[in-house]
Each structure stands twice: as C-alpha cells, then as structure tokens.
N, C-alpha and C positions, 0 to 999 in steps of 0.2 A: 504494500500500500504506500503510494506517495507521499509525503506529508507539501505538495505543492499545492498553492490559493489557488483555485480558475483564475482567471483574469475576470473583471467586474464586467457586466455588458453596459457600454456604452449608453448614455441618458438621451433619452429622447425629448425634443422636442416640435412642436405644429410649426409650418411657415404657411404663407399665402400659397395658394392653389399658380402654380408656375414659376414659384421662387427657383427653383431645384435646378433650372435650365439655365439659368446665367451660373458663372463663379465667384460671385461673392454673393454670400445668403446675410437677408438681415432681418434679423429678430424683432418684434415691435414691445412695445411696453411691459406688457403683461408680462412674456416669456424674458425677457430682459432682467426683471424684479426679480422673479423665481433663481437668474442663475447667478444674480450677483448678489444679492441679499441673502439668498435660502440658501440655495448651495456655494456661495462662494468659490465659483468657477473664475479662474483667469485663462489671459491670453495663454494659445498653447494647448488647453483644453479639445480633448477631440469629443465630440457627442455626435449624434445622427437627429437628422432633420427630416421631417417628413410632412408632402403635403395634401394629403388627402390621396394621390394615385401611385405614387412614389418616393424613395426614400432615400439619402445618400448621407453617407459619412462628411462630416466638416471641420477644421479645425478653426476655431478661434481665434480673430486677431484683433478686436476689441472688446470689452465688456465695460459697459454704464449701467447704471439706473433706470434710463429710459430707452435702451437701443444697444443689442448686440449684434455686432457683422463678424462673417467668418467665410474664411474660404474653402469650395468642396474638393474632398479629396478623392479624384476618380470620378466615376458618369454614376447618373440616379438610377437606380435599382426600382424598374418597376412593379408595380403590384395588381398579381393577376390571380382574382379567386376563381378555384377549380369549381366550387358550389358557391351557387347565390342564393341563399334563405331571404325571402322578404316575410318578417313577421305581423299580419293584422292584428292589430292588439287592442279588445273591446277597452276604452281608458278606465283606468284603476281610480281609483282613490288613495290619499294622502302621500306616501312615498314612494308607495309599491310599481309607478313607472318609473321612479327614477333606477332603482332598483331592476326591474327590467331592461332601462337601455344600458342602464351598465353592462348585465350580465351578457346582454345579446350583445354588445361590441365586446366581450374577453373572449366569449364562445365562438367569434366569427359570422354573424348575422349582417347580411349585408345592409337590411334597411328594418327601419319601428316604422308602419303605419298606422300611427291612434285612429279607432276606428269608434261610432259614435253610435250604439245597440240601443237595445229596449229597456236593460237594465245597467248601463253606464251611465258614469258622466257626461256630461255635455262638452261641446270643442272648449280645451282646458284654458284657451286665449294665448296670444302672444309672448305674455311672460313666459310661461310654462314651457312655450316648445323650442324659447331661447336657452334656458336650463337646460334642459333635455341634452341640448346639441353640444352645449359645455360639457355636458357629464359626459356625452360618449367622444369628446376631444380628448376629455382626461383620462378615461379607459384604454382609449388607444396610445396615449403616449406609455401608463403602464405597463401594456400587456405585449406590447413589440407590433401595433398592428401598421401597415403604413396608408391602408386608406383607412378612411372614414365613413363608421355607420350615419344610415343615410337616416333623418330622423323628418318624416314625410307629414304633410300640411295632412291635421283630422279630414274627415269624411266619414259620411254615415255609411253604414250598411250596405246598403244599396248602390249608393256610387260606388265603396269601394268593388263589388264583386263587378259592376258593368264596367268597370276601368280595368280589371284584373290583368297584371304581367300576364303573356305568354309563358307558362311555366310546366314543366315536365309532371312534377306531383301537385295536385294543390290537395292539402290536406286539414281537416277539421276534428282534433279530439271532441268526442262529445259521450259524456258519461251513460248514455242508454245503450252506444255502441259494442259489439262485441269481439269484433273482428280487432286481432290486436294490427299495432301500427307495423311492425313487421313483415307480417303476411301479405299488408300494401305497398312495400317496396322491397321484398327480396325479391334480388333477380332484374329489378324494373331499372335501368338504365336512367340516371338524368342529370341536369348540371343545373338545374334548378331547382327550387318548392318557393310554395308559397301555404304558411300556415296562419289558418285562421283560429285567434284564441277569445273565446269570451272573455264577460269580466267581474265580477264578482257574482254568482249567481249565476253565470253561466250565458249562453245562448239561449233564447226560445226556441220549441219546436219549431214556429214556424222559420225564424232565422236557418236555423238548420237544414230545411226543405229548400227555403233560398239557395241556402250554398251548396247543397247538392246540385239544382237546376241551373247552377253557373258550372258546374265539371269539376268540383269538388265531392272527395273521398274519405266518408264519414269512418273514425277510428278510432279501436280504445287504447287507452294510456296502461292501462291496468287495473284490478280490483280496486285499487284508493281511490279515494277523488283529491285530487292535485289543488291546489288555489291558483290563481290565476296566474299569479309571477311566480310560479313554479311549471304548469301545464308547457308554455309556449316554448320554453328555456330543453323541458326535457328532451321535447320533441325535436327542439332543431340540434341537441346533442345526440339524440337520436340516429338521424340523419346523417350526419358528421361522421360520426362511425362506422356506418355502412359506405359510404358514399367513398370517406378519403382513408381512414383506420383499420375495421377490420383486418387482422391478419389473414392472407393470401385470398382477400374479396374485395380488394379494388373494382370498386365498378366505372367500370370506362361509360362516358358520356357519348352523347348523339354523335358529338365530333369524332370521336375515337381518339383521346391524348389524353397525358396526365400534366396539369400544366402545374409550375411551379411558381413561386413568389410568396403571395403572402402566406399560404398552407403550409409552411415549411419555420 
C-alpha cells in the first residue's frame, strides 16, 4: 500500500457561455469573491472553468475582489451526454425543489421542467426559478459537471405533454402501476427519456390517462411509495445504470456509439 496523497482535483468554476474560446478567461464578481476571499487562491493557481457546454483547465494570472483573469491551458474539452433525462416535475412545496434540482444536476439530469398539476403548486414566479438555476450552477461546479442543468420556464400539464421532446422512453411512475420500470427498458435501446413525476399527492387518474394518450409508459417504482423528491431522482438513477453502468449491458443508442465527455 502506498502511503502517496492523490493529487487534489482541481476547483471549478462557471464562466459566460463562450468565454472558453478566447485565451484569456475572466471571472466576474461573484466567482472573483469566492476565490480571493474564501479560498484564497493566487496568481499561478490552476483551476478548470466551465461554461455550461465545455470545460478547460486555466491558470491564473490575476486575482481581485471584483474580477479574476487567467489564461487557458490547452483547447476546451467539450461536453457530450450519452443520455438526456428531461425530468417533469409536478412543483413541490417548501424546499423539496431545490432539493430536486440539486440532486438531478449530481445525478446527470439534463433539464427540471416544473410542471403545474391538479395537486401542485402554482408557477412558483421569477424569484424561484432564479434560485433554482443558482443551485444547479452550484451543483455542477461541485460535482465535476461541465454543462448545465437546464432549469425550464413552469407549464401546466397539458402544455407540457403537447410540447413533449422527441424522446426514446417517456416514462411515468404511478403507484397503481405494476409492471416494474425494468421490464420497460431492458433491452429497449435509447439516448433519451423523459420522466414525468407528480407532486405531492401524486398524479390524478385522469393526469395519468393524459400521459398515457401523449406515448407515455405507465410504471412501478416498487412496493413503497416514494415522495416526490425521491420518485423522479430514483428513476432517472435508474436509467443511468442501465443505459451507461451496468456491467457488460451497455446499451448502444439509435446512433450506435458510446460517446464520451461528461459521462466519464
């Protein structure tokens, strides 16, 4: 056994959306505070910058208060998911979305769309879905991701299912269901889902009958019944496993490739 430390991974931080393609990257206020204040990074400092599509190493050649520049080392690494989970998510009450978009941007969830049911909240307003898009910035500097979950403008029911991505599985846990989620994608090729999760209380039957009649694939979770910011999260780790994990059950997509970046 070695007694050697790994080396630390490298701190991440957000840039604007095309900062990455010039050589000199520069940091705006916020992220400025965080590395001269909090961590106490100087010039020399190497960290990775990432801007929602792509990521690349930089080193450091100022640090302030209000503005850090640095220049990249080497081209931006970009970022290609093999699955794109879009989660509809009937809106929560009190914390339990923020909560949700945390966990769906560690687990790889490409997009939250708050969705507006029978027994939900109402559109949670402006403030809320600016939170929202902070938390899942902050989870993905955490978690190594280098895009950005997509955190999508509420819509009812209705709209969402007539708006619905083209997607390989669209899926609906629903507690009367008995066919487990398994049995609805072994075997089934895809590079997409899209899962629809109630919200406290669940879907209505009739919501249900809806998203059946849009080409969604009603399924159980298991004997328990889940809460809601549990239901959506298992599902699309579910997924994840079958899709890219699995030992020797890689399931190859329509394209036929295993592509690499951010799954890695």
């Amino acid at each position: 056994m070695s007694g050697t430390t790994p080396p630390a991974r490298p701190r991440r931080f957000p840039v604007p959306r095309g900062s990455l393609e010039r050589e000199t990257i520069l940091f705006g206020p916020e992220e400025a505070h965080h590395m001269a204040r909090v961590l106490r990074l100087r010039p020399g400092a190497r960290v990775v910058a990432f801007d929602g599509s792509s990521e690349a190493e930089v080193d450091l050649l100022t640090v302030g208060d209000r503005a850090v520049t640095a220049r990249r080392v080497g081209g931006p690494r970009e970022c290609r998911r093999s699955l794109r989970i879009t989660l509809l998510q009937g809106i929560a009450r009190g914390p339990k979305m923020d909560l949700i978009v945390r966990m769906a941007t560690e687990i790889g969830v490409a997009a939250v769309a708050p969705i507006v049911t029978s027994r939900s909240l109402p559109d949670p307003g402006r403030a809320r879905l600016e939170r929202w898009a902070r938390i899942a910035q902050e989870a993905a500097k955490q978690c190594g991701r280098a895009d950005l979950l997509e955190v999508r403008t509420p819509a009812s029911l209705g709209d969402a299912l007539a708006a619905i991505d083209p997607a390989d599985l669209l899926i609906v846990p629903w507690e009367m269901e008995r066919r487990p989620i398994g049995d609805a994608i072994a075997g089934v090729p895809f590079d997409s889902a899209t899962l629809l999760i109630g919200p406290e209380g669940g879907l209505s039957e009739e919501e249900v009958l809806a998203a059946r009649a849009a080409g969604c694939t009603t399924v159980s979770l298991g004997p328990l019944i889940l809460r809601t910011e549990t239901a959506g999260l298992v599902s699309a780790a579910m997924l994840l496993y079958e899709r890219l994990l699995r030992p020797g059950g890689m399931v190859m997509g329509p394209k036929g490739r295993e592509e690499s970046g951010c799954d890695t």
